[in-house]
PDB file of N, CA, C and O in Angstrom:
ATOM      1  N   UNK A   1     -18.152  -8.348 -11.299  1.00  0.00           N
ATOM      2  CA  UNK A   1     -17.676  -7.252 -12.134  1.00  0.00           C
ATOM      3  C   UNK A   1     -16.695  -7.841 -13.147  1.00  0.00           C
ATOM      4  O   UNK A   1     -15.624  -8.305 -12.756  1.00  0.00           O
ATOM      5  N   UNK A   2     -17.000  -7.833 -14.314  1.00  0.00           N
ATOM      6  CA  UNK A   2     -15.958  -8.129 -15.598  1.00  0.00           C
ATOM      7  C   UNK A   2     -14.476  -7.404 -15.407  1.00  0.00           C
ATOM      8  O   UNK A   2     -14.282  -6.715 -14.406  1.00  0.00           O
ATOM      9  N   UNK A   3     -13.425  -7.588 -16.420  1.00  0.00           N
ATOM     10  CA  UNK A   3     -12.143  -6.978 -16.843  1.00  0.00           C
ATOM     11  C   UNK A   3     -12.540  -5.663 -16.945  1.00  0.00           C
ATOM     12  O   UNK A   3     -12.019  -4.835 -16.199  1.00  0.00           O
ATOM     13  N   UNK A   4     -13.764  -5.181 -18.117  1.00  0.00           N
ATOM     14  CA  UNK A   4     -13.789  -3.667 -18.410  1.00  0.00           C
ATOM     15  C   UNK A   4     -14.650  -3.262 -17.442  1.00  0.00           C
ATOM     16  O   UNK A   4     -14.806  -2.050 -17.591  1.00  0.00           O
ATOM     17  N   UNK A   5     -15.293  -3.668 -16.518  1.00  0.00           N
ATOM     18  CA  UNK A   5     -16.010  -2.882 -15.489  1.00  0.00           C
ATOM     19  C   UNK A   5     -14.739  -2.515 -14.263  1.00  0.00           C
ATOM     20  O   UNK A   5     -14.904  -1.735 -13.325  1.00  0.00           O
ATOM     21  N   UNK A   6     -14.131  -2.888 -14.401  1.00  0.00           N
ATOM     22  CA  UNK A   6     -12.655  -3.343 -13.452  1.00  0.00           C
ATOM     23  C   UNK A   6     -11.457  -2.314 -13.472  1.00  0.00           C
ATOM     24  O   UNK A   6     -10.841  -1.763 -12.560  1.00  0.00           O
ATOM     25  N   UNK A   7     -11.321  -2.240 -15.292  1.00  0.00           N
ATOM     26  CA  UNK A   7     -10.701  -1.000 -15.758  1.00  0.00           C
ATOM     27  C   UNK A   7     -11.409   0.168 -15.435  1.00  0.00           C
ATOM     28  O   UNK A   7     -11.018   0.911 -14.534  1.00  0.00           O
ATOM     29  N   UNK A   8     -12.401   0.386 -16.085  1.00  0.00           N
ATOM     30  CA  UNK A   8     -13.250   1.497 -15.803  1.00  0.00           C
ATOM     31  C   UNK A   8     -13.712   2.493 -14.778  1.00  0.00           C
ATOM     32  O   UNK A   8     -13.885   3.712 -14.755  1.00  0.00           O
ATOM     33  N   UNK A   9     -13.872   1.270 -13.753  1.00  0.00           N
ATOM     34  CA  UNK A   9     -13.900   1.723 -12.028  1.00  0.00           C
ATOM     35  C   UNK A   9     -12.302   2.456 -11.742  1.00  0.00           C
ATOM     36  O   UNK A   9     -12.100   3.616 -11.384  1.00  0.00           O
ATOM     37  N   UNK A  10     -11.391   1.512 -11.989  1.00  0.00           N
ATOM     38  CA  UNK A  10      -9.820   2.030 -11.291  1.00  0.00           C
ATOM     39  C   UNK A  10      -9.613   3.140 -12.370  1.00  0.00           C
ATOM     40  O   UNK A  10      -9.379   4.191 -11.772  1.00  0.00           O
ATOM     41  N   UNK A  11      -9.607   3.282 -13.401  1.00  0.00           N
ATOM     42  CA  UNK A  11      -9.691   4.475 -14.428  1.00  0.00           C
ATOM     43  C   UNK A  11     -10.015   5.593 -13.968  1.00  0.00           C
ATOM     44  O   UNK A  11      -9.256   6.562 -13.963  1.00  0.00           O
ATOM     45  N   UNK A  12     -11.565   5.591 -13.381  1.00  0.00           N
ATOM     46  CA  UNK A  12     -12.326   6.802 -13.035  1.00  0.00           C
ATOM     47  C   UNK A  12     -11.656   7.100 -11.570  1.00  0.00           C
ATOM     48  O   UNK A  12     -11.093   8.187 -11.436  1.00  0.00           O
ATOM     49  N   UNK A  13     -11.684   6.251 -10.538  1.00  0.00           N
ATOM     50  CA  UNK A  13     -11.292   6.352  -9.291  1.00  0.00           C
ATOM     51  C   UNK A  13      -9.536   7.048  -9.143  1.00  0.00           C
ATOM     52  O   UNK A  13      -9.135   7.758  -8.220  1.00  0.00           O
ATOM     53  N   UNK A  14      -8.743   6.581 -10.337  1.00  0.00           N
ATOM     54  CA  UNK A  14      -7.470   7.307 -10.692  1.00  0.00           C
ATOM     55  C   UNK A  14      -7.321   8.744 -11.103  1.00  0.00           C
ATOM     56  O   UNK A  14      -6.612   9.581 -10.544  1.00  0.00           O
ATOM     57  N   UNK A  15      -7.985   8.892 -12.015  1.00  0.00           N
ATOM     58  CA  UNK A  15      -8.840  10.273 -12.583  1.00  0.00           C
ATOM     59  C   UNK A  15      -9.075  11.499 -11.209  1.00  0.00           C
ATOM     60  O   UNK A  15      -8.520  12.544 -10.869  1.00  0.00           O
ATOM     61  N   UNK A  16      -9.807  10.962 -10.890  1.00  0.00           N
ATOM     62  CA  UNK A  16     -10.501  12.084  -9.748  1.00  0.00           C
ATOM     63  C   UNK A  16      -9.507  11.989  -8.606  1.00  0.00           C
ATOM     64  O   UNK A  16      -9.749  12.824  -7.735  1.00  0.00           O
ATOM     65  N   UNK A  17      -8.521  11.265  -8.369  1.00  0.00           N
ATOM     66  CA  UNK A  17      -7.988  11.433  -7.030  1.00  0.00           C
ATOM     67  C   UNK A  17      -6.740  11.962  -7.462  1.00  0.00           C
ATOM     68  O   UNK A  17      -5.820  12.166  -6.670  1.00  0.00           O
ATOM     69  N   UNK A  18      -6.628  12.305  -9.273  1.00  0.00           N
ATOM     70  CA  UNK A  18      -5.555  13.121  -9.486  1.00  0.00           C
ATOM     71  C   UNK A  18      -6.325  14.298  -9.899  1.00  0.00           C
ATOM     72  O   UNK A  18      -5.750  15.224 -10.470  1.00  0.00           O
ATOM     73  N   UNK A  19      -7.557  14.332  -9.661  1.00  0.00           N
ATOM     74  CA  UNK A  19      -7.946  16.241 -10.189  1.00  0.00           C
ATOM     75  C   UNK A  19      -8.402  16.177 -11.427  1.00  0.00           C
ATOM     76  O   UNK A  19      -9.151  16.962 -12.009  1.00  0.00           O
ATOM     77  N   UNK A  20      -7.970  15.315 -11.754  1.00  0.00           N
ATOM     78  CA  UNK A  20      -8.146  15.428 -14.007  1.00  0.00           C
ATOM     79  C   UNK A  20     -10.086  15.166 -14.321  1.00  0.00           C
ATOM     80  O   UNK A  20     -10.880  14.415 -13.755  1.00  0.00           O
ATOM     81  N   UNK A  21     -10.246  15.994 -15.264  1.00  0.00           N
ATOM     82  CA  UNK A  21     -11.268  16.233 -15.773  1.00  0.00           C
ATOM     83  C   UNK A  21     -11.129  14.844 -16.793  1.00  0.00           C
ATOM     84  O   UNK A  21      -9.992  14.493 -17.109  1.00  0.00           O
ATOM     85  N   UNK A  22     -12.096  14.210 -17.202  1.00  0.00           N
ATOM     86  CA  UNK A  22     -12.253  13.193 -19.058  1.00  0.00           C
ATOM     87  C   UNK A  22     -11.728  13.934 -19.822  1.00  0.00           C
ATOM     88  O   UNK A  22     -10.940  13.340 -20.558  1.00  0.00           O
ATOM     89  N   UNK A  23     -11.808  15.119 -20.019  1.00  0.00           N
ATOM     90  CA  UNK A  23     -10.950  15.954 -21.196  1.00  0.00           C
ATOM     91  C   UNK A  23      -9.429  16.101 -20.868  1.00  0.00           C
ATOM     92  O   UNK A  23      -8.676  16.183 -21.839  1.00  0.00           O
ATOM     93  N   UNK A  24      -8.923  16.142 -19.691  1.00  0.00           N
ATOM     94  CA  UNK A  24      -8.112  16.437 -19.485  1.00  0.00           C
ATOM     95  C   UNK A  24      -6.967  15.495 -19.773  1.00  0.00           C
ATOM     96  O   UNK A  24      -5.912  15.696 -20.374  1.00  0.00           O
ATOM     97  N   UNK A  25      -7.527  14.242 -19.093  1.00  0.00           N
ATOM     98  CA  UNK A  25      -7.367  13.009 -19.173  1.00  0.00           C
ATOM     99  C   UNK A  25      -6.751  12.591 -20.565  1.00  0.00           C
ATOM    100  O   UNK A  25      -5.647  12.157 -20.893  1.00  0.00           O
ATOM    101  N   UNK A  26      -7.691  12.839 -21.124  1.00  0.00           N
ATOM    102  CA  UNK A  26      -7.693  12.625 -22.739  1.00  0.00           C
ATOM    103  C   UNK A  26      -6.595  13.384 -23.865  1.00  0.00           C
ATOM    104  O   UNK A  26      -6.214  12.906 -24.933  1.00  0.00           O
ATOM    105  N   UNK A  27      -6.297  14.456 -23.383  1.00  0.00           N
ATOM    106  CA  UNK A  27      -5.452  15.150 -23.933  1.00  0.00           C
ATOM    107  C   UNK A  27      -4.375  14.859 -23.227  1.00  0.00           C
ATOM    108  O   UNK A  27      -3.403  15.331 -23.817  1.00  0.00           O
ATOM    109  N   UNK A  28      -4.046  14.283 -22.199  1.00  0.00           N
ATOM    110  CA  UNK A  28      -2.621  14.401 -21.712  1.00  0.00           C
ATOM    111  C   UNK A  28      -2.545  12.841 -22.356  1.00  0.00           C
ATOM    112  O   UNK A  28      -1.397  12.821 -22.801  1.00  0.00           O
ATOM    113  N   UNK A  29      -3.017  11.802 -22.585  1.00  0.00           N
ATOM    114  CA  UNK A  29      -3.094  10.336 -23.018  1.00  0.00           C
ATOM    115  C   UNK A  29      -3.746  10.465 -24.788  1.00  0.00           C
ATOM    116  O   UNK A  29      -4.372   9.540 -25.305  1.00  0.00           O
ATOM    117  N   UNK A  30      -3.508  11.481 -25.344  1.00  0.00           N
ATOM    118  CA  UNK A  30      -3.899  11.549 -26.542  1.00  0.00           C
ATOM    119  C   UNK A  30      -5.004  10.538 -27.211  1.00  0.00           C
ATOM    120  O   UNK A  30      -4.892  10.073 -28.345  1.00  0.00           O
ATOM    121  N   UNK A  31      -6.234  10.244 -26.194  1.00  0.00           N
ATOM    122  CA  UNK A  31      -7.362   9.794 -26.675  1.00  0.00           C
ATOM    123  C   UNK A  31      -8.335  10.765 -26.426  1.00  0.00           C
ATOM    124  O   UNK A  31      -8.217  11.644 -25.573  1.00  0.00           O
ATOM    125  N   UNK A  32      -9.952  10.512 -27.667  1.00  0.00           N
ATOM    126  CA  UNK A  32     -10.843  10.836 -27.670  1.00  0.00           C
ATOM    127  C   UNK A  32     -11.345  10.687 -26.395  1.00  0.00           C
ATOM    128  O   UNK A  32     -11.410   9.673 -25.700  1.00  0.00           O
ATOM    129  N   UNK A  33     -11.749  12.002 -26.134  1.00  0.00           N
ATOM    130  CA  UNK A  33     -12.594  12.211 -24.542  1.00  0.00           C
ATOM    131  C   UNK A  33     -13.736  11.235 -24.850  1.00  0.00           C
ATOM    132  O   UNK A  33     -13.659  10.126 -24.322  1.00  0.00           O
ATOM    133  N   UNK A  34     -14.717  11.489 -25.587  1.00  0.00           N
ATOM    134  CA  UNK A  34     -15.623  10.361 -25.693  1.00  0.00           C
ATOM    135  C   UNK A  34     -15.256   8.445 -25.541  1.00  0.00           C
ATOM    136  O   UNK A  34     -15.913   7.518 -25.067  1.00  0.00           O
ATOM    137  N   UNK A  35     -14.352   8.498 -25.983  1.00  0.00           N
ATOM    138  CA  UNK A  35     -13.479   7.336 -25.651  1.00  0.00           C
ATOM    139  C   UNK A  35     -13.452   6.775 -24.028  1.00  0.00           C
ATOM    140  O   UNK A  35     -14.022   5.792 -23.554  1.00  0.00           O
ATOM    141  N   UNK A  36     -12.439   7.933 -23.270  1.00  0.00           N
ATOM    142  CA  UNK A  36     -12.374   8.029 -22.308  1.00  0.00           C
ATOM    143  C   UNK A  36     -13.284   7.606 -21.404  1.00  0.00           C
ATOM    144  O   UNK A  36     -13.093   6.886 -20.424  1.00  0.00           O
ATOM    145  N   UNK A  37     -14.582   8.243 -21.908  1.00  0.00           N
ATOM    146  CA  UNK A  37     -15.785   8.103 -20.719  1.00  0.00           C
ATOM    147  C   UNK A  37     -16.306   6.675 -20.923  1.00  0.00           C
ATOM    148  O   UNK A  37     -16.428   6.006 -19.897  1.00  0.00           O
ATOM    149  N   UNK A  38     -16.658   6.064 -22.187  1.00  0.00           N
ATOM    150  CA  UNK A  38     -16.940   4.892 -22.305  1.00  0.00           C
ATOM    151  C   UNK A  38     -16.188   3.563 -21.465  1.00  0.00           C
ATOM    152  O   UNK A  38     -16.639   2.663 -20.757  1.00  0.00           O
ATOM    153  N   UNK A  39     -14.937   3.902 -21.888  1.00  0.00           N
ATOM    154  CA  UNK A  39     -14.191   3.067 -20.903  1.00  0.00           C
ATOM    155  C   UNK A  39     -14.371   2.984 -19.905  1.00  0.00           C
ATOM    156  O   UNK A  39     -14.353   1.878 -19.364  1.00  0.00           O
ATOM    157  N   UNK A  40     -14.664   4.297 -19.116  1.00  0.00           N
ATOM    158  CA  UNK A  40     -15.250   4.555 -17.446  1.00  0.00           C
ATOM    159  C   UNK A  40     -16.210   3.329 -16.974  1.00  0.00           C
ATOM    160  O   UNK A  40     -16.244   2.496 -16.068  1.00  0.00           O
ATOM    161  N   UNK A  41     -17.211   3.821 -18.475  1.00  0.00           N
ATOM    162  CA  UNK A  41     -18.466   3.281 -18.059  1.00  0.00           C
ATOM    163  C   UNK A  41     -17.995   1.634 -18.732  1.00  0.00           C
ATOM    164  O   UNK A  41     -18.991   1.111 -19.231  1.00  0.00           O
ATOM    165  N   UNK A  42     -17.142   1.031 -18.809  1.00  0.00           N
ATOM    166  CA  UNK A  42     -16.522  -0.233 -19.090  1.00  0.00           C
ATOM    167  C   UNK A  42     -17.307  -0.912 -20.553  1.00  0.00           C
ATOM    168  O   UNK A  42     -17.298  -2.096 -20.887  1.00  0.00           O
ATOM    169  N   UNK A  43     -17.830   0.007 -21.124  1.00  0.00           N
ATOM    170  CA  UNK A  43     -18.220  -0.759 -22.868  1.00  0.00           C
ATOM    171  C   UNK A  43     -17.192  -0.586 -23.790  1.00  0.00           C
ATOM    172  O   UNK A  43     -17.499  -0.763 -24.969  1.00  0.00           O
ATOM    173  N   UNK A  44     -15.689  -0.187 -23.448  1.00  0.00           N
ATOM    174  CA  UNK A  44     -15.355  -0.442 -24.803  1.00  0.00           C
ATOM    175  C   UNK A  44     -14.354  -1.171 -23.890  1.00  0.00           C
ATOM    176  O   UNK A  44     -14.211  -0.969 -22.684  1.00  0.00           O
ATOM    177  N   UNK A  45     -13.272  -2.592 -25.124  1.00  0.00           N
ATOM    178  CA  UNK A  45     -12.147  -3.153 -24.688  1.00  0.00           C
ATOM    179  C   UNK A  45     -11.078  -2.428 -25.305  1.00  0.00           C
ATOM    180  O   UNK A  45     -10.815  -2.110 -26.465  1.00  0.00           O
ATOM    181  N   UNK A  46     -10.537  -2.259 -24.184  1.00  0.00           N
ATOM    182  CA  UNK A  46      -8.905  -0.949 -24.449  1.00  0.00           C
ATOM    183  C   UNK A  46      -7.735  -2.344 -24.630  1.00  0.00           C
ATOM    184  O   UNK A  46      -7.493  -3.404 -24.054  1.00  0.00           O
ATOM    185  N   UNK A  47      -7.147  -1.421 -26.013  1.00  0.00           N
ATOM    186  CA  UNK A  47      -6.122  -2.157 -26.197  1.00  0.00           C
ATOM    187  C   UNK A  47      -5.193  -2.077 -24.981  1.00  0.00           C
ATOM    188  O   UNK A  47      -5.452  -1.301 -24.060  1.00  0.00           O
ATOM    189  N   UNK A  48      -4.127  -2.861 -24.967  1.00  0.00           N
ATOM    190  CA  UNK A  48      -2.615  -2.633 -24.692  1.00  0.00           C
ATOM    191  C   UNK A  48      -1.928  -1.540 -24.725  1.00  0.00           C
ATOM    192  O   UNK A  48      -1.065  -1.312 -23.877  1.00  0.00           O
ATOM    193  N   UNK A  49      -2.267  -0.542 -25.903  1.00  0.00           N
ATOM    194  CA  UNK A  49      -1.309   0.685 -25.897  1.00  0.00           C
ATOM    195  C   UNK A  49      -2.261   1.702 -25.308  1.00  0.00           C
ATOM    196  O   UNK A  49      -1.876   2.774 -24.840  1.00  0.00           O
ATOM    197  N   UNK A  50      -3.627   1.281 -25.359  1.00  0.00           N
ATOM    198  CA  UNK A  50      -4.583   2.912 -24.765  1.00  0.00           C
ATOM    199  C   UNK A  50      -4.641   2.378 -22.661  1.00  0.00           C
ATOM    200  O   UNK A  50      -5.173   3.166 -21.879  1.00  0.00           O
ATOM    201  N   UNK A  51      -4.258   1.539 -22.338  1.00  0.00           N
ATOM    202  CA  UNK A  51      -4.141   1.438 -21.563  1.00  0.00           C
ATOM    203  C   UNK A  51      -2.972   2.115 -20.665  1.00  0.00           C
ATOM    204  O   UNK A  51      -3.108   2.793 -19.647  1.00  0.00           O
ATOM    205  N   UNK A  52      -1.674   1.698 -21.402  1.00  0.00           N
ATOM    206  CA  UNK A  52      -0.231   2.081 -21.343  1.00  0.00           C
ATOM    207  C   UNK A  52      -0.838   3.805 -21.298  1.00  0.00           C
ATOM    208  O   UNK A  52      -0.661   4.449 -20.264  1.00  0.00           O
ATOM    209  N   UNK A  53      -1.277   4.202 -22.042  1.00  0.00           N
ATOM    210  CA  UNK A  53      -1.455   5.962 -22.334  1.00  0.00           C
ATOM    211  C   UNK A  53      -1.923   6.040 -21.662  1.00  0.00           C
ATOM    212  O   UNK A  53      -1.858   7.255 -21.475  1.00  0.00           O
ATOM    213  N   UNK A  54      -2.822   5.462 -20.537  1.00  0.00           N
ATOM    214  CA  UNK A  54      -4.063   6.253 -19.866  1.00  0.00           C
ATOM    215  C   UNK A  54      -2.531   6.297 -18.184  1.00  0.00           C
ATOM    216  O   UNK A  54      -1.930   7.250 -17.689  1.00  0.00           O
ATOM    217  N   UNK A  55      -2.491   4.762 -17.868  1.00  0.00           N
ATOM    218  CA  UNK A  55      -1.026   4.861 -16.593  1.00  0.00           C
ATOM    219  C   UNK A  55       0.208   5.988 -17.021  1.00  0.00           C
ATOM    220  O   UNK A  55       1.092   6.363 -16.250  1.00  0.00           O
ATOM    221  N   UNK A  56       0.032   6.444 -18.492  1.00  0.00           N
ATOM    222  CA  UNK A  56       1.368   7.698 -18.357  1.00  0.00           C
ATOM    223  C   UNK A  56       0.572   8.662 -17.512  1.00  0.00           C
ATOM    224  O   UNK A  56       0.740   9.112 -16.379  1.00  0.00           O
ATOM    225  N   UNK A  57      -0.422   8.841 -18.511  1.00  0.00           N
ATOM    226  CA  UNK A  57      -1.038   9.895 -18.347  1.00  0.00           C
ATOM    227  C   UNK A  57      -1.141   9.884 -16.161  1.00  0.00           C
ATOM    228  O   UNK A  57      -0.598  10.607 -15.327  1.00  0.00           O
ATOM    229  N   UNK A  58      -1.825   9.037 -16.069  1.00  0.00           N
ATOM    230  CA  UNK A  58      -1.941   9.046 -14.642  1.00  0.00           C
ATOM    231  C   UNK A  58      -0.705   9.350 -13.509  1.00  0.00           C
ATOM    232  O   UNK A  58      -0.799   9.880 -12.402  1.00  0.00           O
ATOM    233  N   UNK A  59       0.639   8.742 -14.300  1.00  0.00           N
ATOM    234  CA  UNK A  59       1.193   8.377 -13.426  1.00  0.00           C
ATOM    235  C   UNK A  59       1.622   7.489 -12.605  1.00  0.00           C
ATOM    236  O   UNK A  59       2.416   7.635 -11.677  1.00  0.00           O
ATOM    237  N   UNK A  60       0.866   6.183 -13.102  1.00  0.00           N
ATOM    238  CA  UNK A  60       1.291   5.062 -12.311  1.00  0.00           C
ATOM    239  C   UNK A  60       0.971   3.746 -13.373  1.00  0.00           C
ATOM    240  O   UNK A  60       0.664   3.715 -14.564  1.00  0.00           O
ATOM    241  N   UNK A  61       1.170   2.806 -12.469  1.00  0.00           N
ATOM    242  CA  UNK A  61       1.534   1.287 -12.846  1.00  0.00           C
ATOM    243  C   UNK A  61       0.569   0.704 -14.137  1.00  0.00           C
ATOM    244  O   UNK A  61      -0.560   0.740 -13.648  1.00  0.00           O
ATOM    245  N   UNK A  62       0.488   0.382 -15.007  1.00  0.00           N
ATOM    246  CA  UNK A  62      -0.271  -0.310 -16.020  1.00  0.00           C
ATOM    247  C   UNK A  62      -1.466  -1.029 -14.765  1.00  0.00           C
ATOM    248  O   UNK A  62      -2.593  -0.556 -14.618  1.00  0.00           O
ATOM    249  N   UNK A  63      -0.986  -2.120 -14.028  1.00  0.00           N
ATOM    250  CA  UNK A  63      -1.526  -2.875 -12.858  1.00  0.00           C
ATOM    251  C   UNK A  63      -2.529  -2.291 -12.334  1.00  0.00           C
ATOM    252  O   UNK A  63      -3.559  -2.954 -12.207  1.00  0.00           O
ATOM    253  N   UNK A  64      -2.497  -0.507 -11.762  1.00  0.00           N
ATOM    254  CA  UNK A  64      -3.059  -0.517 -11.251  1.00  0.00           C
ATOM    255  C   UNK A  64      -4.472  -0.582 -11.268  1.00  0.00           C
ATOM    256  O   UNK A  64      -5.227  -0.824 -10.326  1.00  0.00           O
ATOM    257  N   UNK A  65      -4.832  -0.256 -12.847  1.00  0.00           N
ATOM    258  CA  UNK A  65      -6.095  -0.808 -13.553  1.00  0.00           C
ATOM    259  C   UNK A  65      -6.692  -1.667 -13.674  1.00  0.00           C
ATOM    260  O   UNK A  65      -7.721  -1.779 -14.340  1.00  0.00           O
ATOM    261  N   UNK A  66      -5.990  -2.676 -12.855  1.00  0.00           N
ATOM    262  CA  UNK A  66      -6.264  -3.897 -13.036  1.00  0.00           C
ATOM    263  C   UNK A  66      -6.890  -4.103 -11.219  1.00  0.00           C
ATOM    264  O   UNK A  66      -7.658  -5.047 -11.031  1.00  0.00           O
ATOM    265  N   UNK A  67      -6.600  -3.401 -10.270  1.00  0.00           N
ATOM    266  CA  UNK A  67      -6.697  -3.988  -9.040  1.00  0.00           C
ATOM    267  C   UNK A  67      -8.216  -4.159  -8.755  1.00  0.00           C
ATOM    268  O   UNK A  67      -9.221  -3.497  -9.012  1.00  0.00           O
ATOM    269  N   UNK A  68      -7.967  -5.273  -8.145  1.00  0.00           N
ATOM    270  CA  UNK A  68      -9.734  -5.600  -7.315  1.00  0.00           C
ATOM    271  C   UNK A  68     -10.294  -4.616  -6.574  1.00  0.00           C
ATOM    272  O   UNK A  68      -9.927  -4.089  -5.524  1.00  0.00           O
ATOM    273  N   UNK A  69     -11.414  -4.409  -7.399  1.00  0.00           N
ATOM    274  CA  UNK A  69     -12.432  -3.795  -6.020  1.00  0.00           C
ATOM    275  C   UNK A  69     -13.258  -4.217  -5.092  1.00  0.00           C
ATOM    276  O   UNK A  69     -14.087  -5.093  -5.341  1.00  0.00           O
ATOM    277  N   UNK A  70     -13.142  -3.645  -3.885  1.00  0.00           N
ATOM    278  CA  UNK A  70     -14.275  -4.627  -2.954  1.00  0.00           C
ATOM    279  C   UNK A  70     -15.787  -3.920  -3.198  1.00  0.00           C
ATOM    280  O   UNK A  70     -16.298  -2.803  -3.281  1.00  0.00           O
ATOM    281  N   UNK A  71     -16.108  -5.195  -3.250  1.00  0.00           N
ATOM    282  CA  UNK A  71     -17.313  -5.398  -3.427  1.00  0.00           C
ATOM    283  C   UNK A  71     -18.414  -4.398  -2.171  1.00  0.00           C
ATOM    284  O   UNK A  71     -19.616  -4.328  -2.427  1.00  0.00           O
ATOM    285  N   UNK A  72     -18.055  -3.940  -1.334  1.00  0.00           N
ATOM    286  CA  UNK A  72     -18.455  -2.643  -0.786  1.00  0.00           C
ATOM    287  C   UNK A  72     -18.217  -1.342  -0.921  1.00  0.00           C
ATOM    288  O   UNK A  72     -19.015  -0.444  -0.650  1.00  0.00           O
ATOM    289  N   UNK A  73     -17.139  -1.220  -1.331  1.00  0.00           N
ATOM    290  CA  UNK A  73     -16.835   0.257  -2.148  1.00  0.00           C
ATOM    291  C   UNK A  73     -18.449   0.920  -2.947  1.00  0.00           C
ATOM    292  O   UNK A  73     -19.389   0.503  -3.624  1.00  0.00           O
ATOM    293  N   UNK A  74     -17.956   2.190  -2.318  1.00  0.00           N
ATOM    294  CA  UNK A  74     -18.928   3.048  -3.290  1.00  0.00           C
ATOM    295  C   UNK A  74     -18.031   3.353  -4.443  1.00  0.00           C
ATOM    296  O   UNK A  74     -16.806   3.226  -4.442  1.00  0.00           O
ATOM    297  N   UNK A  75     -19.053   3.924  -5.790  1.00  0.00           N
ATOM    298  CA  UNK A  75     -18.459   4.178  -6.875  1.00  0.00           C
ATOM    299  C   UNK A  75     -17.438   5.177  -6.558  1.00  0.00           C
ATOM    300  O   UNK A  75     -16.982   5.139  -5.415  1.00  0.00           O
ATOM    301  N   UNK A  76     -16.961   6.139  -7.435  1.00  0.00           N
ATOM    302  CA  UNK A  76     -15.344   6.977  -7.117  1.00  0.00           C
ATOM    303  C   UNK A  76     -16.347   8.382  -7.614  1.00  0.00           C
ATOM    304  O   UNK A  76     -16.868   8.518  -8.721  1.00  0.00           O
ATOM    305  N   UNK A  77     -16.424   9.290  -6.514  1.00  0.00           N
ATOM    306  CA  UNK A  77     -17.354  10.398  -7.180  1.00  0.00           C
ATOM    307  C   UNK A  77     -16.850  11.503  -8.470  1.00  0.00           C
ATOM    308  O   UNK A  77     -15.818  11.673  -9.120  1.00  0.00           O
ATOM    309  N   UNK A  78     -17.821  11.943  -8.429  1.00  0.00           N
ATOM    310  CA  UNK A  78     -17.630  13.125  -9.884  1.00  0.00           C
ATOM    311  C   UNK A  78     -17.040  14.390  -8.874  1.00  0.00           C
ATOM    312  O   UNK A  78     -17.123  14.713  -7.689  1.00  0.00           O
ATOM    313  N   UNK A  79     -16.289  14.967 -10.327  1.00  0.00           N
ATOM    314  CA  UNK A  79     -15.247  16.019 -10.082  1.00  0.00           C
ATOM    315  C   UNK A  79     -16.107  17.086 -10.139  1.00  0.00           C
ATOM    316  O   UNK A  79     -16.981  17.075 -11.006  1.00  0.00           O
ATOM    317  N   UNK A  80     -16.011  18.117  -9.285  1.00  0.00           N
ATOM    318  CA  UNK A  80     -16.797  19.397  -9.797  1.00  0.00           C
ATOM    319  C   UNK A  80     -17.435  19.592 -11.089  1.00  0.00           C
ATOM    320  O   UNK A  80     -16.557  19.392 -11.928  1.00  0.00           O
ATOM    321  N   UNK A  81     -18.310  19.826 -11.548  1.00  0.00           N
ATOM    322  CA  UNK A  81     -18.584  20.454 -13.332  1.00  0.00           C
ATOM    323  C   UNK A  81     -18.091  21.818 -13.648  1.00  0.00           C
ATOM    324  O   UNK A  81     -18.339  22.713 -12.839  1.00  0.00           O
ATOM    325  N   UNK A  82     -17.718  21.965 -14.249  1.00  0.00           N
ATOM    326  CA  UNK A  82     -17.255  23.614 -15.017  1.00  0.00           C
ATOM    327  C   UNK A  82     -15.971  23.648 -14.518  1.00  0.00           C
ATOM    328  O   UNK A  82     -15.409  22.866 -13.751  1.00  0.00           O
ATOM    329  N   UNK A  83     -15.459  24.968 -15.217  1.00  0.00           N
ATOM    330  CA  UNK A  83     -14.194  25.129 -14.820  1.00  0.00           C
ATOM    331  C   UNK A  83     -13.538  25.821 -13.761  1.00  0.00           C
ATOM    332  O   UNK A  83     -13.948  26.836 -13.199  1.00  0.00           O
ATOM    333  N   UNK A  84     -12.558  25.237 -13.548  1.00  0.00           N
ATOM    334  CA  UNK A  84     -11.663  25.835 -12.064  1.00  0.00           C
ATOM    335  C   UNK A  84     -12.216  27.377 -12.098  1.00  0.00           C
ATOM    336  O   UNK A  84     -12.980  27.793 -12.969  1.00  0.00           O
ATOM    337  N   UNK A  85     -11.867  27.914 -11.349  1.00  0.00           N
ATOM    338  CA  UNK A  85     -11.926  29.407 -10.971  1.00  0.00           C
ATOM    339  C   UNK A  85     -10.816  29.951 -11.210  1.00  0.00           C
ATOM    340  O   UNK A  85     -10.028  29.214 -10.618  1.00  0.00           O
ATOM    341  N   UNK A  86      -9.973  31.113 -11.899  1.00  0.00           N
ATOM    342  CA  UNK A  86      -9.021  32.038 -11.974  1.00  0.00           C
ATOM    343  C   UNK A  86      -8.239  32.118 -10.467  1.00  0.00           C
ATOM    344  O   UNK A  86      -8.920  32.461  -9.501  1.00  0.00           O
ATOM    345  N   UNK A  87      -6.972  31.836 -10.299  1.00  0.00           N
ATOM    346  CA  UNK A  87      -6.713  32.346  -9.004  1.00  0.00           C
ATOM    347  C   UNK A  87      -6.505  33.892  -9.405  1.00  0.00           C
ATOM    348  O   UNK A  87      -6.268  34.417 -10.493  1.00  0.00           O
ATOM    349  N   UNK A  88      -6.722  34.532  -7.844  1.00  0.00           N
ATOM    350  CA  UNK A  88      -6.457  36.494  -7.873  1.00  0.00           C
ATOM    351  C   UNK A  88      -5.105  36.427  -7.579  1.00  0.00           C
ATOM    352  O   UNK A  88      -4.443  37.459  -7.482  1.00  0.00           O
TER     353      UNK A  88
END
């Protein structure tokens, strides 16, 4: 697995274990959602500062984008589709 397959994986796997939608994501880190997903899928190289935006946004360490995955891990699953439900 390359640098941006590396980002991409800990990106998405960060994402979903905080709840955040790609849009959501994107607006709290003031990048293009389309952006966003590419990176997921590890084809684009993220600067230095869209990186920095994506760990605010998350909440944690620049690093942690960076951590190894084992090589048995399943991918990090998808978040529900559509939107939350209204609480009553």
């Amino acid at each position: 697995m390359d640098v941006r397959e590396t980002i991409g994986w800990n990106l998405r796997r960060l994402r979903v274990a905080k709840g955040l939608s790609q849009e959501r994501l994107a607006f709290e880190s003031e990048i293009d959602r389309s952006y966003v997903g590419r990176v997921e899928r590890g084809k684009e190289n993220v600067t230095v500062s869209t990186l920095e935006a994506f760990a605010q946004a998350l909440e944690v360490d620049v690093s942690a984008l960076f951590a190894p995955i084992d090589p048995g891990t399943q991918k990090p699953t998808a978040l529900r589709s559509g939107r939350k439900r209204k609480r009553s």
